[in-house]
C-alpha positions in Angstrom: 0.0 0.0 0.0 1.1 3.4 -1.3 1.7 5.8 1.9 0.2 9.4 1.0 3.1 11.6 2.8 1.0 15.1 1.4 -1.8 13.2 3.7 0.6 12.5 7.0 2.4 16.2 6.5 -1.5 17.4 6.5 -2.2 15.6 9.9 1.1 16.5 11.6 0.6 20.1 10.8 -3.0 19.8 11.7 -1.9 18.2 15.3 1.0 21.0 16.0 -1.3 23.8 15.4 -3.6 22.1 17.7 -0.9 21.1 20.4 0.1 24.9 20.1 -3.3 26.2 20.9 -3.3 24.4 24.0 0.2 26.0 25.2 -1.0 29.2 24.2 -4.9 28.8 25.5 -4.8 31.2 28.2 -2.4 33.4 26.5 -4.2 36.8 25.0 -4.4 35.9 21.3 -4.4 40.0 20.6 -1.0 40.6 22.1 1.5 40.6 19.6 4.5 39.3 20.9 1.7 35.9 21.5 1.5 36.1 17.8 5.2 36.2 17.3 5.6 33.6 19.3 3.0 31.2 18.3 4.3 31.6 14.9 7.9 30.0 16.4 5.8 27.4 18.0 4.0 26.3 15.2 7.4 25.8 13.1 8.7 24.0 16.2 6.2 21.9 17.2 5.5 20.9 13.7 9.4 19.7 13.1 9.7 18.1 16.7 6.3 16.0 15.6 8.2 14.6 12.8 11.2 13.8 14.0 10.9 13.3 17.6 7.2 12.1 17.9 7.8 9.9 21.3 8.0 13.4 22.9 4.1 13.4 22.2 3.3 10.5 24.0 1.6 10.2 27.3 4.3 9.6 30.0 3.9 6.2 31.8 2.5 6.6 35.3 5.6 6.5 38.3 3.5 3.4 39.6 5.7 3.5 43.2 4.5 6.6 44.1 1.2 6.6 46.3 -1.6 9.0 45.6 -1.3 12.3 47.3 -3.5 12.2 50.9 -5.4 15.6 50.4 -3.1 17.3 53.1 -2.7 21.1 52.2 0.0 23.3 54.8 -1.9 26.3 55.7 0.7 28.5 54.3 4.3 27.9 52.7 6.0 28.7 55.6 4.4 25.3 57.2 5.1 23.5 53.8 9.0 23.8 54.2 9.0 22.9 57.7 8.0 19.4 57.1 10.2 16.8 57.7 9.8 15.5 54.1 10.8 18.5 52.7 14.6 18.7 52.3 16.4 22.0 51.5 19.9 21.7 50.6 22.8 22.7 52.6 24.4 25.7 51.7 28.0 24.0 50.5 30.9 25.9 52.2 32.0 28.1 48.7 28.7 29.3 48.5 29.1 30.9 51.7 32.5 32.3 50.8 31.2 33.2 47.6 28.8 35.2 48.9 30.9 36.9 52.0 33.0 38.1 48.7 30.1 39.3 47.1 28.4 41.2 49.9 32.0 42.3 51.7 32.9 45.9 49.3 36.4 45.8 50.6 36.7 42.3 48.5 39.3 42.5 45.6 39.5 40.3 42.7 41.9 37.9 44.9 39.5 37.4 47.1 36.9 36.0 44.6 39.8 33.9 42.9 40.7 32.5 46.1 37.6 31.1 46.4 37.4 29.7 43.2 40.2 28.0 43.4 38.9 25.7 46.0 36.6 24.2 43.3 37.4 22.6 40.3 34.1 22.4 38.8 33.6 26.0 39.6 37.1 26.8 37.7 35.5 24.8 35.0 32.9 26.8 34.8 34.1 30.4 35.1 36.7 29.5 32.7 34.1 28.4 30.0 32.0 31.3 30.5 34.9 33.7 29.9 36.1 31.9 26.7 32.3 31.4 25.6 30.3 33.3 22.8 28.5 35.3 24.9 32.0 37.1 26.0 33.1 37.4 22.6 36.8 37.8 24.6 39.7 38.4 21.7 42.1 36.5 24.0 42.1 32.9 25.2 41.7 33.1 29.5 42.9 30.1 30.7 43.9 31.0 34.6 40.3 31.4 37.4 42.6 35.3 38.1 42.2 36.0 34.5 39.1 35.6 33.7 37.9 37.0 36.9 39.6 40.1 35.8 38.1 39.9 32.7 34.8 39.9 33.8 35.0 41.9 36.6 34.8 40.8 40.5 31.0 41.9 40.4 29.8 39.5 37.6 32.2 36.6 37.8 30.6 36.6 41.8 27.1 36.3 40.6 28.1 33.6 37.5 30.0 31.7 40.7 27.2 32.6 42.8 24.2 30.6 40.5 26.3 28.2 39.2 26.8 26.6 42.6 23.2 27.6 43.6 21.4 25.5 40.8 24.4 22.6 40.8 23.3 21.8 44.3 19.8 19.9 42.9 20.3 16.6 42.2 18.1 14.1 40.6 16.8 11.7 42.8 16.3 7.9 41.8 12.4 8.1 41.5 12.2 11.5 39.5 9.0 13.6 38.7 10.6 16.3 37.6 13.1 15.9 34.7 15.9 17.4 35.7 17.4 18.0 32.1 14.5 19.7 31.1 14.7 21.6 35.1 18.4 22.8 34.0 17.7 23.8 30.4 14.2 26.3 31.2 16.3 27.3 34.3 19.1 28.6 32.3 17.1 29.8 28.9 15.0 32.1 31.6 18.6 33.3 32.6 19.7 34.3 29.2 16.8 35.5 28.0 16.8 37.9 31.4 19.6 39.0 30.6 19.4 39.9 27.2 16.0 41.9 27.7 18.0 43.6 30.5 20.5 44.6 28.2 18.2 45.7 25.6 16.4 48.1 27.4 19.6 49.0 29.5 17.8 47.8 33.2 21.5 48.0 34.4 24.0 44.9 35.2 22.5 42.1 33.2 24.3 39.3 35.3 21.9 40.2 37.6 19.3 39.2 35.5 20.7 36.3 34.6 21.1 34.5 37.7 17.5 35.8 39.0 16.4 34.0 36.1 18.4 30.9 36.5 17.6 30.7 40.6 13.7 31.9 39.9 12.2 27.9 39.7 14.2 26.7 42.8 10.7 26.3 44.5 9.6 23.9 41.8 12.6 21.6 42.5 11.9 21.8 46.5 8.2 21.0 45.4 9.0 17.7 43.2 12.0 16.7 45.2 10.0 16.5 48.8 6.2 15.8 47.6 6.6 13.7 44.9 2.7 12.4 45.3 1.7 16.3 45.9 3.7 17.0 42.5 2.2 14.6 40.5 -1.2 15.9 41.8 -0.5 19.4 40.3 0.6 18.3 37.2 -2.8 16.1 37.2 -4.5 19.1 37.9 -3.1 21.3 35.7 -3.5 19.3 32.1 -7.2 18.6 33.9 -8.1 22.0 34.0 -5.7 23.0 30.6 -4.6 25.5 32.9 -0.5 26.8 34.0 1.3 25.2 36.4 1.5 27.6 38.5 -2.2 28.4 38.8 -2.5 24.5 39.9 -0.7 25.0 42.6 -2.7 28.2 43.9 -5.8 26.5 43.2 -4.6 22.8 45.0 -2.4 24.9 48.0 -2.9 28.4 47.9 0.3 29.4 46.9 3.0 28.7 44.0 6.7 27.7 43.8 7.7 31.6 43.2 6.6 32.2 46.9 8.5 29.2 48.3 11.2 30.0 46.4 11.4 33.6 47.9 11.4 32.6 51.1 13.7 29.6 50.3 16.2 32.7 49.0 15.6 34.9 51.7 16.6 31.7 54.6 19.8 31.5 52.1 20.8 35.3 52.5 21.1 35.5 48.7 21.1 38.7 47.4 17.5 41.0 47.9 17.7 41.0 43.8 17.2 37.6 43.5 15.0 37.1 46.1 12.2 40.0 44.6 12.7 38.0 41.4 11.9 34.2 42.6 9.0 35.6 44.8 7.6 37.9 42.7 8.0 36.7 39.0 4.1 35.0 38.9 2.9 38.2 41.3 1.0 40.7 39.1 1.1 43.8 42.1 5.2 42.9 42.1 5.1 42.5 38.4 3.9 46.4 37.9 6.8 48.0 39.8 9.2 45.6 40.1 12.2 45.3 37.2 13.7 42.0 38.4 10.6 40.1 38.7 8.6 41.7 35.6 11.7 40.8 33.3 11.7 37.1 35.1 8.2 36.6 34.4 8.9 37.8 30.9 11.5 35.7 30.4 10.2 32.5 32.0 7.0 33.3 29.6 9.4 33.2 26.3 11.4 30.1 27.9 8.4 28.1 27.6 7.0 29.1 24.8 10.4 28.7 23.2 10.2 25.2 24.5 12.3 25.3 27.0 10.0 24.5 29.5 9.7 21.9 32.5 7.7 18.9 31.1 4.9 19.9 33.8 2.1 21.1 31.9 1.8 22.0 28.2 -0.1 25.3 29.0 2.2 27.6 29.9 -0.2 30.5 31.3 -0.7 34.5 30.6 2.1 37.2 29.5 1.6 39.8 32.2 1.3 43.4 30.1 1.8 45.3 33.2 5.3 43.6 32.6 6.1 44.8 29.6 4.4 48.0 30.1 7.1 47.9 33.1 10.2 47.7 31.6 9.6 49.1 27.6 9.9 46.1 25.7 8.6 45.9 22.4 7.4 42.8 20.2 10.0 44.3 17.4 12.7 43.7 20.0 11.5 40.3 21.0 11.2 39.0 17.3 14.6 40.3 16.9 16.1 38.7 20.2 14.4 35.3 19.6 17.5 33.9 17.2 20.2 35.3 20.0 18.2 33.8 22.6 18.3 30.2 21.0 22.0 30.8 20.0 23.0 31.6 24.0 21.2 29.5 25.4 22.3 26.6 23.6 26.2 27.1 24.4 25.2 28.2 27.8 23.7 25.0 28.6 26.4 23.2 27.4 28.5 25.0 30.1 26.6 25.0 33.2 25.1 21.6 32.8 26.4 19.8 35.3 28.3 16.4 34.8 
């Protein structure tokens, strides 16, 4: 029998533009930088169908997790003082790291002292430095230079995430992919930055570790209530609704909050703690430029497809956002090639081993 591939192109293209209605269901169809980014979807969607259709497929059920008991905390707070819920200890360099960072008699010897200590964390800094996104005309192949290069403030804060997000680990029953955790944490960091630099919001390392420490919450979430987890995913492709908003509607409260306070117990800097808590709060949104160019960011991430596997909806685009910090859709469309580019290479660096 003859196979019609006009009639199987037909169906795949019918089925993306259908998958891509449902990411993009509770997105305002009027906004332009939606339609700019459906358009991407559509292409993306269509040529991930074809060629890596098993990404379509329901995902077996984890079978040795029980169902969750119905138990809701009566506030976050209460939530992270369970015993099941495990926060990780703060590893020795990130203390340092951060007594650098905080400390402005520190020098540039200071920083690289700590660095030192860890070879991974050389590894790291060192790729940065000699990575695209530096565009550095000389090869820096010492921790001193290419703290120098980069200067003491932003080689702190690349030191600073980079041993933040390395110290989630995937546990042997996993709900949350932890690939796909790494990847929309660091494409929300890159695009950060790069809107930050755009429309000149100051230093855009800050941005881009706000955006790759925003989701920390989600991690605490899936790591420590695996049967609560699975329940919000449930929920969410349910309902057709953001991740997020399953979790206000099952608990009361999202990851961003937990996250906040999660930041705020770990001293990390107040800019990174407004972002994590305050990326999925409209009232921060409107006057806050940290958490209105995380929520834009994390927004784009997913609808890039960088996005955490927990529900294909991925929510609203806040306006009072963009009306925050001036972006335009112009300047998205023309950042959306850079972002892919960046984030592709960054990922290869920070991704740990």
């Amino acid at each position: 029998m003859t196979i019609n591939k006009n009639n199987i192109n037909s169906e795949t293209k019918k089925a993306a533009e259908e998958y891509v209605e449902h990411i993009f269901c509770q997105s305002d169809s009027d906004c332009e930088i939606v339609k700019i980014l459906k358009k991407d979807a559509n292409e993306r969607v269509y040529h991930d169908m074809v060629d890596n259709p098993d990404e379509f497929k329901q995902k077996p059920q984890l079978l040795s997790i029980e169902p969750w008991n119905g138990t809701k905390p009566s506030n976050p707070r209460e939530f992270l003082s369970k015993k099941k819920v495990v926060l990780p200890s703060l590893p020795q360099v990130l203390i340092q790291i951060k007594r650098v960072i905080n400390d402005p008699q520190s020098t540039i010897e200071d920083l690289v002292a700590v660095i030192s200590k860890d070879p991974k964390l050389v590894a790291a800094v060192l790729r940065l430095a000699n990575s695209n996104i530096y565009n550095l005309s000389e090869k820096v192949d010492t921790p001193s230079k290419a703290v120098a290069v980069l200067g003491l403030k932003k080689a702190g804060l690349l030191s600073l995430g980079t041993v933040s997000l390395s110290m989630f680990k995937k546990s042997e029953v996993a709900v949350l992919e932890l690939e796909k955790f790494w990847k929309h944490s660091i494409a929300c960091g890159i695009i950060a930055q790069e809107i930050a630099r755009t429309v000149k919001l100051g230093d855009p390392e800050h941005f881009f570790v706000s955006g790759l420490l925003h989701d920390i919450g989600v991690q605490i979430i899936f790591e420590s209530e695996k049967s609560l987890a699975l329940e919000l995913i449930r929920v969410a492709e349910t309902k057709q609704i953001s991740f997020y908003d399953a979790e206000t509607e099952v608990l009361g409260f999202n990851h961003a909050v937990l996250g906040g306070i999660i930041s705020k117990d770990w001293d990390l800097p107040q800019t990174l703690i407004r972002a994590a808590k305050g990326h999925h709060d409209p009232e921060i949104i409107k006057t806050d430029p940290e958490a209105a160019v995380v929520h834009i960011a994390d927004y784009i991430a997913r609808a890039l497809g960088y996005e955490l596997g927990l529900s294909t909806t991925i929510g609203n685009l806040n306006k009072d956002a963009l009306k925050n910090i001036g972006i335009t859709a112009e300047q998205i469309k023309e950042l959306i090639p850079e972002f892919k580019i960046l984030i592709g290479e960054t990922f290869k660096i920070l991704t740990p081993e």
